[in-house]
N, C-alpha and C positions, 0 to 999 in steps of 0.2 A: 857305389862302393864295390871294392871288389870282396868279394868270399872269399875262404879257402875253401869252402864244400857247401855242395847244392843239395839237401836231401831230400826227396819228395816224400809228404805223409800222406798216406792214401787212407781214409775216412770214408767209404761214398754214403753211408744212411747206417742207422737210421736218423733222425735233428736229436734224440735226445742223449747218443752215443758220441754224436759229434761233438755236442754242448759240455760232456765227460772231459772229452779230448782237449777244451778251451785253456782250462788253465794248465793243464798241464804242460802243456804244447806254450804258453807267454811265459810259465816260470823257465822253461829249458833256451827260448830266446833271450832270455835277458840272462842265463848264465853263459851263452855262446854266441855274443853278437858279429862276431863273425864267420857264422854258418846262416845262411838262407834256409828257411825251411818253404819248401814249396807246397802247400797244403791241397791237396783234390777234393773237394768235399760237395754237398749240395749246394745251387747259387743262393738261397733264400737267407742261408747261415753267413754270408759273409759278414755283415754286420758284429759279429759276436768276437769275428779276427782282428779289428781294424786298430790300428795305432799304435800297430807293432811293426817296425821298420823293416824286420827282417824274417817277417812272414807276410808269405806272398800268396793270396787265394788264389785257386785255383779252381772257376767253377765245373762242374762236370753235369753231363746227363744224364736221364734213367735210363736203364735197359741199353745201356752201351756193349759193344762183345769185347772179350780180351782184345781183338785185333783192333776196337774201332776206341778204346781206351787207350792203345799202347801209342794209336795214331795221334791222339789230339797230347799225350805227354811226354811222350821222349822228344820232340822237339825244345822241350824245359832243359835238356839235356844235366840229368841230375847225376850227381857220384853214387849214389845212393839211393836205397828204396825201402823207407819205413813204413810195413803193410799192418795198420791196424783193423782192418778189418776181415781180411784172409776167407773171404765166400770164393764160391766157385769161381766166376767170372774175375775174381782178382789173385788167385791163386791163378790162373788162365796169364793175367797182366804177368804177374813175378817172373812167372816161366820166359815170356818173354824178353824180360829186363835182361834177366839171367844168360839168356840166348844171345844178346846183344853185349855179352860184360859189365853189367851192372849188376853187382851186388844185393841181395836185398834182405831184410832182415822184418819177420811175419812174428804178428802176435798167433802166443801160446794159448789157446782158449781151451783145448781139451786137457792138456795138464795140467789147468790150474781151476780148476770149480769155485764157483764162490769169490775168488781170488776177486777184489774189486775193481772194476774197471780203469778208473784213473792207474792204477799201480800196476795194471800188465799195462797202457803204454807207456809210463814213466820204464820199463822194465827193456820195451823194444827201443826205447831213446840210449838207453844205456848200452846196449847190445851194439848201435851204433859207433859206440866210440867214443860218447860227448862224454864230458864232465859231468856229475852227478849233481844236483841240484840239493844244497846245504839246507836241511834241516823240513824238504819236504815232509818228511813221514810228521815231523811235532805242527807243522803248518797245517796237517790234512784233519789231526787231532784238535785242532782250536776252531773250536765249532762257531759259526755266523752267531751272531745277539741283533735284538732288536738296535735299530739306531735311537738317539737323544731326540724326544718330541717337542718338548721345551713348551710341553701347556695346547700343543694341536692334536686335531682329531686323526687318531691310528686309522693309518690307507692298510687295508687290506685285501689283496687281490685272492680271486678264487679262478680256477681252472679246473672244470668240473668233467671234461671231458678224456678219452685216451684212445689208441688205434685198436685196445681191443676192449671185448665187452666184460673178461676176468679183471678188469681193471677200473672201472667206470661204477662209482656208487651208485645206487637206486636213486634215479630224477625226485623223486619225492621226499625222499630224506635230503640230498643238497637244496633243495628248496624253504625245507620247512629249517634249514640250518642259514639261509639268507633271511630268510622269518623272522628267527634267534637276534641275527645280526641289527638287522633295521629296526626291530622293536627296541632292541637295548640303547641307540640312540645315537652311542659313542664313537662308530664306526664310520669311517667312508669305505664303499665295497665296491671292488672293480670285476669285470666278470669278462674272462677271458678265454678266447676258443677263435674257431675258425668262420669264413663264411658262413661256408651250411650250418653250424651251430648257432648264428645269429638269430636262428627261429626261433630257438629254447631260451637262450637267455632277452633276448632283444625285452620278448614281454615278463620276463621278472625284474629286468631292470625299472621299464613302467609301472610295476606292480607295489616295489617294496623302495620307499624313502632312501634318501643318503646312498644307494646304487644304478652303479652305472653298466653297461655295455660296449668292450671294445671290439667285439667281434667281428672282423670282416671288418671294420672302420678303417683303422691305420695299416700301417707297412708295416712290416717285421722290425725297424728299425725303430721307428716310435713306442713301437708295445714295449721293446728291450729298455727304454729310455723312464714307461713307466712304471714297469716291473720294477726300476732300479729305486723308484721313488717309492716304492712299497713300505710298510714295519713290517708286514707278515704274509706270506705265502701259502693258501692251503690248495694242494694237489692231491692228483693222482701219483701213480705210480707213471707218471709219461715225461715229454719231453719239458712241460712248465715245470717243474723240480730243477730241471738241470737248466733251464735258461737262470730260475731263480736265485740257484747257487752260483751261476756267474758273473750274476749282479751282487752277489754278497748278502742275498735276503735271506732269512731264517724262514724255512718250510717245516707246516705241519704236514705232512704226506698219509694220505690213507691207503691200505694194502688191502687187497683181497685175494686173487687166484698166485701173487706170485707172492715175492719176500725178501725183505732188505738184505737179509745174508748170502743171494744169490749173486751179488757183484754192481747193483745198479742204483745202490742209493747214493742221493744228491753227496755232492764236492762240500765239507765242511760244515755238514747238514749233523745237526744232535741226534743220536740212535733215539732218544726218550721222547721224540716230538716224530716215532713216528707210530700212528695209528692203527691196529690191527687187534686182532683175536684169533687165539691159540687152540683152530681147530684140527683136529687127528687127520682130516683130509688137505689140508694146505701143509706148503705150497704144493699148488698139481701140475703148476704152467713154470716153465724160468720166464715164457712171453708174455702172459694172460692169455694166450690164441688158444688155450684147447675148451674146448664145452666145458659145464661143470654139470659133474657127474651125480649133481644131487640136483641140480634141474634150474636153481634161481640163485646162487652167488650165496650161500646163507654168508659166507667171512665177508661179504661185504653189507650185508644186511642188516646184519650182528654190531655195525657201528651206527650209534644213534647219534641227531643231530647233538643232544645236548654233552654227548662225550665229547664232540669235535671244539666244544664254544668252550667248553671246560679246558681244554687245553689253549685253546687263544688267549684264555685269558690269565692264566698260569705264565705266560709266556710274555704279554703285554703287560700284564700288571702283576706280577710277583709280590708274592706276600713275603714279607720279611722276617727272619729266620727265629726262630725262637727257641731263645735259650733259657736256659732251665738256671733257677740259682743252685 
């Protein structure tokens, strides 16, 4: 097919900002399917792009320089250069696009705080030029629901892990909340992380009934296939939130050193399903990367298993409404 415009979206890390970027990025192709969007992003997330005609991965590598990024993409020979992610070394890319006549158009991160992520790129989409995509802001508002079980046992996957440690419950409260789960009967539980996390979970999946271990097992593309098969979600604050939300799963997310109003919670994820407590010291991190300054995470301490099962089950099995005569 021919285009009328090539734009390239620059994405390079982190998986769970990329994952932000997923629907926003399918609902503006299918309002302009005659613009290519040419996506740069990590190779491991292609999976999360696929079966969209006119988005075209674009895998890229770590630690590339502006000059050794600008080499492997302007051969894509784009009209255009949608920078969502505007760090050094890609603000380094722009200038060159720039140098060569190509236009580029950089997400606003310091004027806009808080601002949530999906909506500063839907913001640089727009600044592009495209057609505005009808009635995302009420789409972003109709929050994910459990799917129809029709009488089978609710899958629910957990992802216990994050890249930092202001984000990561205490190992012994998610444990004793997989406890919760297998004792209660009802559940199937999946338990999802990386290779090297396969230590930790491998033996609570031996440990506790009706749970499983995907860690380190499948491909990126199988885990996304059973994510999809989920009823229920419970995260961190990391990048399983946002794979979840692209699958259309409902997340209970737990918070500790950062905070949902800083920009980074899940795509059509309920504000009320998600987990935290209202300490004078949080948020301290917008990353969870700084120490915590009182020695041991108390805002993540502070959430007990049996808060987390209390909300699953609020959520899976909803008591119905009671009215008053």
């Amino acid at each position: 097919m021919n285009y009328r415009q090539r734009i390239l979206v620059i994405r390079l890390s982190a998986l769970g900002d990329v994952a932000i970027l997923e629907p926003v990025l399918r609902l503006r192709a299918a309002r302009c399917p005659d613009v290519l969007f040419l996506l740069a992003a990590p190779p491991r997330l292609e999976p999360l792009f696929r079966g969209v005609e006119n988005i075209q991965f674009v895998p890229t590598q770590k630690r590339q320089s502006p000059r050794q990024l600008y080499a492997a993409l302007a051969p894509l020979h784009p009209d255009l250069v949608a920078d969502m992610h505007h760090v050094n070394r890609v603000i380094g890319l722009d200038w060159l696009f720039r140098l060569h006549g190509v236009p580029v158009r950089a997400i606003r991160k310091r004027r806009q705080p808080g601002r949530p992520s999906w909506l500063r790129y839907n913001d640089v989409l727009d600044r592009c030029g495209l057609p505005q995509v009808d009635g995302i802001h009420a789409l972003a508002s109709s929050y994910w629901s459990p799917k129809e079980r029709d009488g089978r046992r609710p899958a629910i996957g957990l992802a216990p892990f994050a890249q930092h440690q202001g984000k990561i419950w205490p190992l012994e409260q998610t444990e004793r909340l997989i406890q919760l789960l297998s004792a209660d009967g009802r559940y199937s539980l999946y338990l999802f992380g990386s290779k090297e996390e396969a230590a930790t979970l491998d033996p609570w999946a031996a440990r506790y009934p009706h749970t499983a271990s995907l860690a380190g097992k499948v491909g990126f593309d199988q885990e996304l296939k059973q994510i999809a098969q989920l009823d229920l979600m419970v995260s961190m604050d990391s990048a399983n939130m946002h794979f979840a939300s692209c699958m259309g799963v409902p997340v209970v997310s737990l918070w500790g050193a950062t905070h949902p109003c800083r920009g980074f919670y899940g795509w059509r994820q309920n504000p009320d399903w998600a987990v935290q407590h209202p300490l004078d010291c949080r948020p301290c991190s917008k990353y969870g990367n700084k120490p915590c300054r009182l020695g041991d995470y108390p805002c993540l301490r502070a959430i007990a298993p049996e808060e987390v099962l209390d909300k699953i089950e609020s959520i899976l099995f909803p008591q119905p409404a009671h009215i008053s005569e």
